[in-house]
ZAMARGU-4260 file (C-alpha; in steps of 0.2 Angstrom, whole numbers, plus 5000, padded with zeros to 4 digits):
<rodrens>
0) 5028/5011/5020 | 5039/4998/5011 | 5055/5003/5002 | 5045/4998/4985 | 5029/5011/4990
5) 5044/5023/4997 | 5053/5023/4979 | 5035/5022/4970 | 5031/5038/4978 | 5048/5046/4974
10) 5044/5042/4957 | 5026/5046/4955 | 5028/5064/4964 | 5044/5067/4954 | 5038/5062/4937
15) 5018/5070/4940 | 5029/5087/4941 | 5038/5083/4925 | 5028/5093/4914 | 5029/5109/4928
20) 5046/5110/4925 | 5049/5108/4907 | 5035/5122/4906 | 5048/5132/4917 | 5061/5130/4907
25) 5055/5133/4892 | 5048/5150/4896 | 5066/5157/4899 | 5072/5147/4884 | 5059/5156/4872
30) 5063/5172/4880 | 5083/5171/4879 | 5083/5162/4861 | 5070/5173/4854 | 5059/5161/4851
35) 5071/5149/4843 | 5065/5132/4845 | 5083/5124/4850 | 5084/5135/4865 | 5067/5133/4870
40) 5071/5114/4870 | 5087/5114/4878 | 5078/5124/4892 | 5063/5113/4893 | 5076/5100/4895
45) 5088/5109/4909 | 5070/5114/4917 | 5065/5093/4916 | 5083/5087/4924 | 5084/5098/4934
50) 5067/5097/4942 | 5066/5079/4940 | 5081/5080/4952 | 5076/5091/4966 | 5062/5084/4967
55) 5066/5068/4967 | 5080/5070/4981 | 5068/5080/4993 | 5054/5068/4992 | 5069/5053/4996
60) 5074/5063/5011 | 5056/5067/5017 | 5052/5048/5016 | 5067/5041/5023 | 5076/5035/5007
65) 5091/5044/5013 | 5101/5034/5027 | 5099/5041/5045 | 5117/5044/5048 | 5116/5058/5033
70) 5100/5065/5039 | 5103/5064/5057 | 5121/5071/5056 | 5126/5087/5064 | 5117/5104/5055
75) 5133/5110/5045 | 5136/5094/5039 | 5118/5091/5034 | 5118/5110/5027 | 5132/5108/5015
80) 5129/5089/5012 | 5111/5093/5004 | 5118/5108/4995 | 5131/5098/4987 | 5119/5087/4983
85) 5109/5101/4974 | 5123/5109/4965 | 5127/5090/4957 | 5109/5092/4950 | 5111/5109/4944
90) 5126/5107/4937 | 5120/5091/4927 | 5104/5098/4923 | 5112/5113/4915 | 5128/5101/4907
95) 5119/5089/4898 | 5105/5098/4889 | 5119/5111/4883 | 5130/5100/4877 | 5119/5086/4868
100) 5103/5099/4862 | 5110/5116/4864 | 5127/5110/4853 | 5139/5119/4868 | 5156/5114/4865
105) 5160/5106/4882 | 5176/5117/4883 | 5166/5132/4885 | 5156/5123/4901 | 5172/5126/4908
110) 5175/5142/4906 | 5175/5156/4918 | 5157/5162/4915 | 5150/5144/4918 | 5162/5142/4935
115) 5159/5159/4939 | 5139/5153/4937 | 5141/5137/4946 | 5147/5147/4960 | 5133/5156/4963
120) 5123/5141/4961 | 5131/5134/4977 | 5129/5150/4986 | 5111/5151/4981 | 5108/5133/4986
125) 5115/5135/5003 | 5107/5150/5006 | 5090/5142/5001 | 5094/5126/5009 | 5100/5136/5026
130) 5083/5143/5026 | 5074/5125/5026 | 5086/5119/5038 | 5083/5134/5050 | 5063/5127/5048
135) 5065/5110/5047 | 5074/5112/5066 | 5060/5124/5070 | 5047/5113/5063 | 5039/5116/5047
140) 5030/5131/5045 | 5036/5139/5060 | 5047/5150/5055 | 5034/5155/5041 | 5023/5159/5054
145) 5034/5171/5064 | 5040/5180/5050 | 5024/5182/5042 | 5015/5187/5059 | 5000/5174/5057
150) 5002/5169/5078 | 5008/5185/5083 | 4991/5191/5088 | 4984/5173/5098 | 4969/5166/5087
155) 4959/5150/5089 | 4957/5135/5076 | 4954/5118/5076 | 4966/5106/5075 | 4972/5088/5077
160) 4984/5081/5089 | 4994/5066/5091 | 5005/5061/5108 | 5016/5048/5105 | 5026/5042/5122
165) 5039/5029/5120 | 5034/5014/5133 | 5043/5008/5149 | 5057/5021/5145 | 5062/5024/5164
170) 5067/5005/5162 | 5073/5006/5145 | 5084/5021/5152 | 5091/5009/5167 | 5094/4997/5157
175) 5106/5006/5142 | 5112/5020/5152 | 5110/5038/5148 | 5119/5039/5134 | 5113/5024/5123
180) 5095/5030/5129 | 5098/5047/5121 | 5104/5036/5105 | 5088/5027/5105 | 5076/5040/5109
185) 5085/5049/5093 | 5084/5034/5083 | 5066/5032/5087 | 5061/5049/5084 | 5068/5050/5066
190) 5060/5033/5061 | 5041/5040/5066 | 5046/5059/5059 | 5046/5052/5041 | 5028/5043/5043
195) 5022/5061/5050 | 5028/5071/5034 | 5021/5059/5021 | 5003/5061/5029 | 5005/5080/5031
200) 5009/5080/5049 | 5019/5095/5061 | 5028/5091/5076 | 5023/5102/5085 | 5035/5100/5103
205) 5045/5085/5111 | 5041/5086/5129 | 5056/5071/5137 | 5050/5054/5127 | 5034/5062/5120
210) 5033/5067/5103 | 5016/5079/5098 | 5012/5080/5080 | 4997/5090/5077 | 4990/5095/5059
215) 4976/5107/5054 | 4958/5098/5057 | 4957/5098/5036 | 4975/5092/5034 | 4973/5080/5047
220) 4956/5070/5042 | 4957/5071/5025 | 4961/5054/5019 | 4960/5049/5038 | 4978/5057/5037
225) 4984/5057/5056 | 4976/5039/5056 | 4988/5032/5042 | 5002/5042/5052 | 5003/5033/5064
230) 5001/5014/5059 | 5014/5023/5046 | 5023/5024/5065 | 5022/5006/5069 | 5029/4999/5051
235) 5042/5012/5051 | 5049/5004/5070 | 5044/4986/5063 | 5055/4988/5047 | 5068/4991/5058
240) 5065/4980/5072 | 5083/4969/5068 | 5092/4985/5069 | 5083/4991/5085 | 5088/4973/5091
245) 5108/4972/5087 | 5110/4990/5092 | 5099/4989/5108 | 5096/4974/5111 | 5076/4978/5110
250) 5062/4986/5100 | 5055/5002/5107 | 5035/5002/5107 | 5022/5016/5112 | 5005/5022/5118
255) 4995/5035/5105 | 4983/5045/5107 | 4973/5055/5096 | 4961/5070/5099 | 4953/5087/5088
260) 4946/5101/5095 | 4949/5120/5095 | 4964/5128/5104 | 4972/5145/5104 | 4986/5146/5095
265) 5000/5160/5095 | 5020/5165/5097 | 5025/5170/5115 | 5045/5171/5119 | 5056/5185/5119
270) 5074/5180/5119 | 5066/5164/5111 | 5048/5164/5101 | 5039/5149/5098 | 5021/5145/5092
275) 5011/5138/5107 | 4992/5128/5107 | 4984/5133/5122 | 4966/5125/5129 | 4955/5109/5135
280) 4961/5099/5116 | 4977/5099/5124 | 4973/5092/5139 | 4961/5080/5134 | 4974/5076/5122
285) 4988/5069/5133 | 4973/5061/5145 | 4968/5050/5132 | 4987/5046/5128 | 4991/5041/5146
290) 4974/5031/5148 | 4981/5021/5136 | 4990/5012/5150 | 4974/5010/5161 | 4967/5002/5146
295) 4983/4992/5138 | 4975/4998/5122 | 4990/5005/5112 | 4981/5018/5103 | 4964/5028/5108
300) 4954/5041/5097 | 4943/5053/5105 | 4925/5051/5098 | 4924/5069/5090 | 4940/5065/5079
305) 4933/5047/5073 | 4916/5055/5071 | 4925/5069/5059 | 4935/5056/5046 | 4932/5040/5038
310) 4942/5028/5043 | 4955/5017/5030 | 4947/5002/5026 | 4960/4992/5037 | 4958/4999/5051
315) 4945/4995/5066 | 4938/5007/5079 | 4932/4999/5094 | 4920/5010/5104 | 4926/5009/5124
320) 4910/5021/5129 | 4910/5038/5137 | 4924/5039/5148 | 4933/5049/5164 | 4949/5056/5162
325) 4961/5061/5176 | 4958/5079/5177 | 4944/5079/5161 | 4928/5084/5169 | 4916/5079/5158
330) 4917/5059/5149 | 4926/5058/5133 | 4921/5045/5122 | 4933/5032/5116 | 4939/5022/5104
335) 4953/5009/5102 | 4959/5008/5085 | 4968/4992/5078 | 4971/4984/5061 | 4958/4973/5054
340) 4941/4973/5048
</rodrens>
């Protein structure tokens, strides 16, 4: 995704949701002014700014807007850097609306009440922010899950899995040293997280230089979305192949491979709980990844996935037949996928 797509997106979703939140400030505003139509304005208005602004700011940081050293800084730094950023939007949202419809003198914004408001505020926001923070680190929906008890009793469903393994990275590791590996591995990781989220995705685990993203099997075929994931991948580490070059001195590539199929899903731990996928989608899984070497094909789709979506129109599926994989007992059929008609 361009930075022109990134920022039409940005616009599109927060602007689509512009009407949502007027409505949700204007039901508080009615209620608070007694029907009075000024204060129903003004809190159509706080509802628009301030909407328009969280939005606006989350979707950036979803689609990589927001610079990498912000987003990949260390949790506390991230945690009150995003909660300032929201208080910002409240306190704007709730300034200019008072002061330019609601006919606030701005002295009284600067009154104890209002500091005494904009206090909480920040409170609330951290709170709220600490939360998604906890789940973005857990992986999104995770901590729903536990809390709510979804996995605590092991269930199956169908889902879609993508492996992602970074290529030559015993070589890449010699080469740069352990430390600057670790930089890169980072680096890359946060470059094909963003494509993931825009097209719905979960990572599910990192497993060394593997990355496993998995969605639902709705989630992940509709619109062909784990498809468009990762090519979203490969123009995420192209836009910034100069970068990968002056910092590294190279441009990390990797094998895919994609697969859906049933597993069993639930939380085992007990000092630590995590949501595991058990069974043969798995397995087959990480075969077709790895036979991507054998094949020097750098992506490959298992013939049930490419058989339950219709592919973008840019994208080709070359069928490599019924295949054996290491320790797969019965063929899988393949495909390679590539852009081009």
């Amino acid at each position: 995704m361009t930075r022109s797509e990134q920022w039409r997106l940005v616009l599109s979703l927060a602007l689509g949701l512009c009407p949502l939140a007027a409505l949700i400030g204007l039901v508080p505003g009615y209620f608070l002014g007694d029907g009075n139509l000024r204060t129903m304005i003004t809190g159509g208005f706080i509802g628009l700014l301030i909407g328009l602004g969280m939005v606006a700011f989350q979707v950036s940081w979803g689609v990589g807007l927001i610079p990498n050293r912000i987003r990949e800084a260390p949790f506390l730094v991230v945690l009150f850097t995003v909660s300032f950023a929201w208080l910002v939007i409240i306190v704007v949202g709730l300034t200019i609306p008072l002061v330019t419809v609601g006919g606030v003198p701005f002295g009284e914004l600067t009154d104890t009440s209002f500091l005494v408001s904009t206090l909480i505020s920040f409170v609330v926001a951290t709170a709220l922010n600490f939360g998604f923070q906890v789940n973005r680190m857990m992986g999104r929906g995770v901590l729903l899950g536990l809390i709510s008890g979804r996995y605590h009793r092991p269930h199956e469903e169908r889902r879609v899995f993508l492996f992602v393994d970074l290529r030559g990275s015993t070589t890449i590791a010699e080469q740069l040293g352990n430390v600057r590996y670790h930089e890169l591995l980072r680096r890359f990781i946060a470059d094909i997280t963003a494509p993931v989220i825009r097209n719905g995705g979960d990572i599910h685990r990192y497993v060394g230089d593997q990355v496993i993203v998995t969605w639902t099997e709705r989630r992940g075929i509709r619109n062909a979305a784990c498809i468009r994931a990762y090519f979203g991948m490969i123009d995420a580490i192209d836009q910034a192949r100069r970068r990968y070059q002056d910092d590294f001195g190279l441009v990390p590539t990797f094998w895919a491979g994609l697969h859906l199929g049933p597993v069993i899903a639930g939380e085992v731990g007990a000092a630590k709980y995590e949501i595991v996928f058990l069974g043969d989608t798995m397995n087959i899984g990480a075969r077709i990844e790895q036979h991507c070497r054998a094949v020097d094909r750098p992506c490959l789709a298992s013939g049930e996935l490419i058989e339950a979506l219709d592919l973008p129109a840019d994208v080709s599926a070359e069928s490599l037949g019924a295949t054996e994989l290491r320790g797969i007992g019965t063929p899988v059929e393949l495909y390679a996928l590539s852009r081009g008609a």
